[in-house]
C-alpha positions as CSV (number, residue, x, y, z in Angstrom):
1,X,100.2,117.7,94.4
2,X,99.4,121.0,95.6
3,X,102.1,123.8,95.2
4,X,103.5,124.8,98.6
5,X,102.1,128.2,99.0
6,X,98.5,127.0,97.7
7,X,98.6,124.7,100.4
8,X,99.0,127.2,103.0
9,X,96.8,129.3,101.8
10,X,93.8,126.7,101.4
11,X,94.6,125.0,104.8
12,X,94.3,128.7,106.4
13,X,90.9,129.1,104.6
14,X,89.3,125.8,104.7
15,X,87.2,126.5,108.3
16,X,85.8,129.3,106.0
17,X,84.7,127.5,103.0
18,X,83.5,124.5,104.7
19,X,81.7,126.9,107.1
20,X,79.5,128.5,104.2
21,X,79.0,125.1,102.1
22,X,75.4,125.6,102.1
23,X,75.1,128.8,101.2
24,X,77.9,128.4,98.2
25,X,75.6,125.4,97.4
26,X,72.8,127.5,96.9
27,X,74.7,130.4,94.8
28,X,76.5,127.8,92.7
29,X,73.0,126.1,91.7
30,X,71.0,129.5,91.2
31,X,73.5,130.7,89.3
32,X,74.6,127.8,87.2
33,X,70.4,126.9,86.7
34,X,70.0,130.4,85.3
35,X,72.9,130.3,83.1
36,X,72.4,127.3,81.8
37,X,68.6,125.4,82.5
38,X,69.0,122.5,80.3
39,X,71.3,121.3,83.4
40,X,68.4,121.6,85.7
41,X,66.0,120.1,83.0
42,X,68.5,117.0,81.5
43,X,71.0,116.5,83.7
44,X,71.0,116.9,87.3
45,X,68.2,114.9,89.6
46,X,65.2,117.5,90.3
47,X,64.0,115.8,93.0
48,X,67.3,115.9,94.6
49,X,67.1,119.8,93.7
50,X,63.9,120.3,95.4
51,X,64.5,118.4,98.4
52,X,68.0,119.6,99.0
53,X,69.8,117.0,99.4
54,X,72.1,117.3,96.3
55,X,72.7,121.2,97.2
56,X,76.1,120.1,99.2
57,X,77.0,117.4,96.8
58,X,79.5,119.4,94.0
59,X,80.7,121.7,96.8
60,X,80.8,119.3,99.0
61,X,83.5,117.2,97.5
62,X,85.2,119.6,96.6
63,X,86.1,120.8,100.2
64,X,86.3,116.8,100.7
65,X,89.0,116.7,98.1
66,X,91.1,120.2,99.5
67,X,91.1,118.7,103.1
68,X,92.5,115.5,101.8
69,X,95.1,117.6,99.9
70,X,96.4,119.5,102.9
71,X,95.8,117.0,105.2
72,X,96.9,114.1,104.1
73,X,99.1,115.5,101.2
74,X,101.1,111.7,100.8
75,X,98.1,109.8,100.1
76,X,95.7,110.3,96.6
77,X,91.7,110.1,97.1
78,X,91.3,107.6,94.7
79,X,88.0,106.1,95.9
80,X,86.4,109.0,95.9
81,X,88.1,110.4,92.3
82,X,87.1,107.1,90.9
83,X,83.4,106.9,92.3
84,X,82.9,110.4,91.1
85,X,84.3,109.6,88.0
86,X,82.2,106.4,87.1
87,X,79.0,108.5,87.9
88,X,79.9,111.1,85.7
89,X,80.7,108.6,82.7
90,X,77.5,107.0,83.0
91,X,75.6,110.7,82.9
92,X,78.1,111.4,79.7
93,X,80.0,114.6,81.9
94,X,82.5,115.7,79.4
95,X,85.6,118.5,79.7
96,X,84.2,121.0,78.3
97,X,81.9,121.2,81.2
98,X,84.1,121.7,83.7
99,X,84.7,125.3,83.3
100,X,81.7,126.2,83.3
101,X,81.2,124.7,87.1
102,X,84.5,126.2,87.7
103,X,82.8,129.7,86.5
104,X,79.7,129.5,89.2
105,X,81.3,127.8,92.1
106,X,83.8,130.2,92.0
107,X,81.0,133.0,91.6
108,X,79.4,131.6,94.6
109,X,82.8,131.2,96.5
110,X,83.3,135.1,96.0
111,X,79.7,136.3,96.4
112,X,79.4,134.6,100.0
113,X,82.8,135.4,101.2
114,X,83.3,139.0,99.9
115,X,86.7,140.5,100.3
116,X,87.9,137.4,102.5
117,X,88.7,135.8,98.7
118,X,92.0,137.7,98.0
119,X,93.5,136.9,94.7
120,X,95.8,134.8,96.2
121,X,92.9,133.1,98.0
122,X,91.1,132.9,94.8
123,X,94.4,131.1,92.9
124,X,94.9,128.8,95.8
125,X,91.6,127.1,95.7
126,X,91.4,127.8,91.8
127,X,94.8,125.1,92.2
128,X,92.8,122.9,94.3
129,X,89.6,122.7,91.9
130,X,91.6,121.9,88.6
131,X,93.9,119.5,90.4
132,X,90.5,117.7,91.2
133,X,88.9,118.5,88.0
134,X,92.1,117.3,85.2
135,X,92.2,114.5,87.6
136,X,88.0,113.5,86.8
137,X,88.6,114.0,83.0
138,X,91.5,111.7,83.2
139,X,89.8,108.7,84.9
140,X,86.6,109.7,82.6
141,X,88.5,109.3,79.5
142,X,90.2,106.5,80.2
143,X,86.2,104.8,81.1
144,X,85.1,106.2,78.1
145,X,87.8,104.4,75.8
146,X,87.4,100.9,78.0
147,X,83.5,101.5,77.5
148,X,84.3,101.9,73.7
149,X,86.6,99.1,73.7
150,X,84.1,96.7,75.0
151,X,81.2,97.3,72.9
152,X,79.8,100.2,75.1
153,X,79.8,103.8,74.0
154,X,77.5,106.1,74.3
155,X,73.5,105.8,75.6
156,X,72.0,103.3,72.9
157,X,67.7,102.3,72.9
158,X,66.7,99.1,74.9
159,X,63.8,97.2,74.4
160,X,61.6,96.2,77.6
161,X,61.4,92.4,76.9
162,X,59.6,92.0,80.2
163,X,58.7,93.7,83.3
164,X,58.2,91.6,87.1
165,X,56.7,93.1,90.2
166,X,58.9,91.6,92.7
167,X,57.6,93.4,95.7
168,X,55.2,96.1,96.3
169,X,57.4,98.9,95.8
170,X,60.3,97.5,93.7
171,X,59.6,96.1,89.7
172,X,62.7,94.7,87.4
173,X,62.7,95.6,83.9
174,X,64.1,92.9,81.1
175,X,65.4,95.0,78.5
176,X,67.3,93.9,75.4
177,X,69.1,96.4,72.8
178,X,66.6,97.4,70.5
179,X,69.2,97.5,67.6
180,X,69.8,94.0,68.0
181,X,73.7,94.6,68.2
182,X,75.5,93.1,71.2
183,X,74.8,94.4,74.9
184,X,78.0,95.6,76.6
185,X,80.2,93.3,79.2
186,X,79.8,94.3,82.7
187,X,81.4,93.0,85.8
188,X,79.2,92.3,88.5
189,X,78.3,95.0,91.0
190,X,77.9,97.5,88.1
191,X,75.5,100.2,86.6
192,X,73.6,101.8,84.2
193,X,72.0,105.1,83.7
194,X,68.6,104.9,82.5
195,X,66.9,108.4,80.5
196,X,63.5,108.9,79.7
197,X,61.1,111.8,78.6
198,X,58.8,112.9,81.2
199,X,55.3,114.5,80.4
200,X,57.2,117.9,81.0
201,X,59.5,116.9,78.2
202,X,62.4,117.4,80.9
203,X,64.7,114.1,80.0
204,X,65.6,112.7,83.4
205,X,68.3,110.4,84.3
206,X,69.1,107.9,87.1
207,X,71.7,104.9,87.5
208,X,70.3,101.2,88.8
209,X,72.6,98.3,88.9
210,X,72.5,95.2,86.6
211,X,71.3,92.1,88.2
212,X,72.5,88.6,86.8
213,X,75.5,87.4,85.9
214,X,77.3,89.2,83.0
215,X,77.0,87.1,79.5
216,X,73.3,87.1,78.4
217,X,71.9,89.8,75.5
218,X,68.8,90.4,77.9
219,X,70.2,92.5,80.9
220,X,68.4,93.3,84.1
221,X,67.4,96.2,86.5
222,X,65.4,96.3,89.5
223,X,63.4,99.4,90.1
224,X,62.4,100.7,93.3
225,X,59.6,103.2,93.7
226,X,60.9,106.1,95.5
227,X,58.4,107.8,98.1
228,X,59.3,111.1,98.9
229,X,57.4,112.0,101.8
230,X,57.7,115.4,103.0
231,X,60.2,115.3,100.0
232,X,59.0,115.4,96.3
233,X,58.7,111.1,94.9
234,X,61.1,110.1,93.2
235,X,60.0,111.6,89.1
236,X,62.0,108.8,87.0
237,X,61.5,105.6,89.5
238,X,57.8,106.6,89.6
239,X,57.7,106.9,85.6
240,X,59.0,103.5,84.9
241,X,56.7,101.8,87.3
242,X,53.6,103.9,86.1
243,X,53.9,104.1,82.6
244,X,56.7,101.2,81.6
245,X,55.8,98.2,80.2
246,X,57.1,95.3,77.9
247,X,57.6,96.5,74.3
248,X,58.0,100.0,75.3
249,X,61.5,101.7,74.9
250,X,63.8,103.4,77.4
251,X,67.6,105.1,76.9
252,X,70.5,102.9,78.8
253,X,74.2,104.0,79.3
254,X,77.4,101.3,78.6
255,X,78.0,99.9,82.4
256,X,80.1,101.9,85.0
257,X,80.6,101.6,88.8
258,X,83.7,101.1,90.7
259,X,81.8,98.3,93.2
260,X,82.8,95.3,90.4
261,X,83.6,92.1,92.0
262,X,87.2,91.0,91.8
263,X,86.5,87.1,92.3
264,X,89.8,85.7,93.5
265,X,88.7,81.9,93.9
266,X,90.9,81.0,97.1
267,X,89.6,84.9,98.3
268,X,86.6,84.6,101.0
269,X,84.3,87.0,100.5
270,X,81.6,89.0,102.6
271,X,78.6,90.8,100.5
272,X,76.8,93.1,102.3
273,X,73.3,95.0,101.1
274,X,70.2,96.8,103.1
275,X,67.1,97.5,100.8
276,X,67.9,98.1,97.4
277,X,71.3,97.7,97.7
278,X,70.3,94.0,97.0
279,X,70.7,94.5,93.8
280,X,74.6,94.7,92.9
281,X,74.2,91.7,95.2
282,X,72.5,89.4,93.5
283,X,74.4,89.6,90.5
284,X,77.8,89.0,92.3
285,X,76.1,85.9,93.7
286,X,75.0,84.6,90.5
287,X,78.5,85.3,89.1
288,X,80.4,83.2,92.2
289,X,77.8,80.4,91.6
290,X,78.4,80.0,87.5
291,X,82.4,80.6,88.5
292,X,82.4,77.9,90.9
293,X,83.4,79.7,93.6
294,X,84.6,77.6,96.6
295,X,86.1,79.9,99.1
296,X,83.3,81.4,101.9
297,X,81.0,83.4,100.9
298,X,79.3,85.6,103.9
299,X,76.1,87.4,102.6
300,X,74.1,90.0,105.2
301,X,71.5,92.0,104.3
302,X,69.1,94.2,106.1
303,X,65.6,95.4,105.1
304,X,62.2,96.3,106.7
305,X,60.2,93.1,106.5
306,X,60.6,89.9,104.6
307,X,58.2,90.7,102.4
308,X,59.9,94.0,101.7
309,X,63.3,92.4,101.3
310,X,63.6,92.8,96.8
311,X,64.9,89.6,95.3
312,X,64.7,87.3,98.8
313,X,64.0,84.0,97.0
314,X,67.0,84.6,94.6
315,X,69.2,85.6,97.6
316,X,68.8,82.8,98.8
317,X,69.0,80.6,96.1
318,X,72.1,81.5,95.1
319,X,74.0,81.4,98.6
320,X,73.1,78.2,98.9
321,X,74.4,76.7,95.4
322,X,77.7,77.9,96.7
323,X,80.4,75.6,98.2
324,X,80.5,77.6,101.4
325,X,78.3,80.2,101.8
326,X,75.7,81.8,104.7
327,X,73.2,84.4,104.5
328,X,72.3,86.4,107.7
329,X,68.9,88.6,107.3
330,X,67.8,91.4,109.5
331,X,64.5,92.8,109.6
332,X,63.2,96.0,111.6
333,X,59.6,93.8,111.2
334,X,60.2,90.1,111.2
335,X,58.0,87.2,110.1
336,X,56.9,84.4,113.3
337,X,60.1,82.0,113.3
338,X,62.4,84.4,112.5
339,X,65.8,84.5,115.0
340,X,65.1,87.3,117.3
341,X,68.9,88.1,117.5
342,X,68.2,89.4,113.7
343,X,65.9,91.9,114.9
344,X,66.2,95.1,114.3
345,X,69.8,96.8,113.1
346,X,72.8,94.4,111.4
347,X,74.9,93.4,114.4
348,X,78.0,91.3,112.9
349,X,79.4,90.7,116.4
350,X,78.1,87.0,115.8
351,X,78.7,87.3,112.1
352,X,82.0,84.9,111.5
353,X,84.1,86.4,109.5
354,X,87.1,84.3,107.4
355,X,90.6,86.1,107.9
356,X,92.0,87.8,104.3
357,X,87.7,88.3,103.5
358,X,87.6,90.8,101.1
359,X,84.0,92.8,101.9
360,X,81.5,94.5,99.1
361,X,79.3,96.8,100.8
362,X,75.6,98.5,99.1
363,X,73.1,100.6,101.2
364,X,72.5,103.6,102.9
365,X,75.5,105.5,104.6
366,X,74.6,104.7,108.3
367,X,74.5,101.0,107.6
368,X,77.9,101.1,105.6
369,X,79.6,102.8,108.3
370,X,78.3,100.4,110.8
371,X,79.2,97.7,109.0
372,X,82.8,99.0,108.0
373,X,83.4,99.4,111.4
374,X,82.2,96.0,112.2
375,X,84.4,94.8,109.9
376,X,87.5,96.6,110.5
377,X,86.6,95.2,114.1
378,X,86.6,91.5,112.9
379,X,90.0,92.0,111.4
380,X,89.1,93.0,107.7
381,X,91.6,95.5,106.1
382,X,89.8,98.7,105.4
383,X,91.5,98.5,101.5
384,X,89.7,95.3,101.4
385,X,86.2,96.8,102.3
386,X,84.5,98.4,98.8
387,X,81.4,99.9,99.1
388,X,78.4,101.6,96.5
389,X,76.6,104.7,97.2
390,X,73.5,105.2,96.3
391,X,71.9,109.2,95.4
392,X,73.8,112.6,95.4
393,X,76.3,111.5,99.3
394,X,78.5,109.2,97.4
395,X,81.0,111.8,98.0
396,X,81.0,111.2,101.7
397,X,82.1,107.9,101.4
398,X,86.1,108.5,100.8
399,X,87.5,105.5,102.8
């Protein structure tokens, strides 16, 4: 809870800070990337860097997390603590790093506004940003001991056992832990942060959910090749399908991710994915099917093409080994014989929808919101709707 007078303070100077985001973004990062390189080098996502899109992303929550303070003061931002949180488990973020952000953001914060940051400015949102950080570390340490507690821990070697080109642009990697010890449990729907060396020497990480059902040593992960564009390609998605083979080695995290399916058996369920979102997908599907599951099971996905749609013959397969299940696919660029009303953008107006459906959402943010909405629409409780960002947004997603 934010002290009275910090509250004041910050809700007179949000306009301000969330005015100059972008520019704070860019001091923060300069100055923290000087300081300390090895950030830039092993930690955060370069190609994010370069294209700017991750600029907003630590500045950006934190004005996310102030306005919720001030403006909804009652209510805690769990979903987005908790998001944050799992993605900084899985990347190993630990407490001792936290001042040091504190130290550049708030370097940035006073370089950009000048004289506006009074020292009773400076203490309010100083309130604001420990508040958010003591609650990260909290929910962090707490995922580290369950991690520990279930055979996790920190990043351990992996063995490619096998690698399958499933479509032109995505590849799924059959790894095994090279120690021969136990892989981790996971619940379906989770994650885990792959490392590797690039030719630079920089050691790169990025996070790709598990697909299959949790129980066998030999684990999963679907790959997509990211294109960049006017952008720079993606440098660790573009490693593993160039140079990534079976027998070679990679580094994997212990599982984390807050979209794990909570499979209530009487509970009807919705699952919906666009592109790779597939992914968390399929392995909730295979889960339902070796539970048994018997309540209805909607599944929606959207892609480009049929042919571009990752792990289509496995959606499939699975929905329809369940008791009561349909799938409804969109495509922007259909295949002859497929429904023209599934043209084009998901449209759940003639999606039924079972009342008490609990929804698990994975894609890009524009096809989340739509689909929320659709939902909320249909009846669905927004605390029943649960949802996985992909890249440096997931902060944006708060509901």
């Amino acid at each position: 809870m934010l002290s009275e007078q910090s509250a004041a303070t910050v809700r007179a100077t949000l306009p301000a800070v969330g005015g100059a985001l972008g520019e704070i973004s860019d001091r923060f990062y300069a100055g923290l990337f000087a300081a300390h390189p090895e950030l830039l080098r092993d930690l955060f996502n370069r190609g994010n860097q370069a294209s700017g899109t991750q600029r907003q992303a630590l500045a950006g929550a934190f004005a996310a997390f102030a306005a919720q303070l001030v403006e909804r003061p009652d209510e805690r931002p769990d979903a987005m603590l908790h998001r944050i949180a799992h993605k900084h488990a899985s990347l190993g973020i630990a407490p001792e790093q936290y001042p040091v952000v504190h130290e550049h953001l708030f370097a940035a914060i006073g370089e950009v506004l000048g004289e506006a940051v009074t020292p009773e400015v400076a203490a309010a949102w100083t309130e604001v940003y420990w508040l958010m950080a003591n609650a990260l570390i909290a929910v962090e340490k707490r995922l580290y001991a369950a991690s520990e507690a279930t055979g996790g821990g920190g990043p351990r070697t992996w063995e490619v056992v096998e690698r399958v080109e499933e479509t032109a642009e995505v590849a799924t990697f059959l790894i095994r832990p090279a120690d021969g010890a136990p892989a981790p449990d996971f619940r379906p729907g989770q994650y885990v942060s792959v490392r590797v060396e690039l030719p630079d020497g920089a050691r790169q990480t990025r996070q790709y959910s598990l697909v299959g059902a949790p129980g066998p040593a030999v684990r999963r992960i679907a790959v997509k090749r990211v294109r960049g564009g006017a952008a720079p390609d993606g440098e660790v998605s573009n490693h593993l399908h160039a140079r990534v083979r079976a027998g070679d080695t990679i580094e994997v995290s212990a599982p984390y991710g807050d979209l794990a399916l909570d499979d209530a058996p009487r509970t009807p369920l919705l699952l919906a994915s666009a592109g790779i979102g597939v992914t968390p997908m399929i392995a909730m599907l295979e889960h339902l099917v070796v539970r048994g599951h018997r309540a209805p099971v909607t599944v929606v996905h959207a892609d480009r093409s049929p042919a571009e749609h990752a792990l289509r013959d496995e959606h499939e397969a699975h929905t329809a080994k369940l008791a009561d299940a349909e799938a409804h696919f969109w495509y922007e660029r259909p295949e002859p014989g497929h429904p023209a009303d599934r043209t084009g953008l998901v449209d759940l107006s003639g999606v039924a929808v079972a009342p008490g459906t609990r929804a698990y959402l994975c894609g890009p943010l524009p096809f989340m919101r739509a689909v929320r909405g659709g939902l909320i629409e249909k009846g669905v409780a927004p605390a029943d709707i649960h949802y996985e960002v992909f890249g440096p947004d997931l902060w944006l997603a708060r509901g």
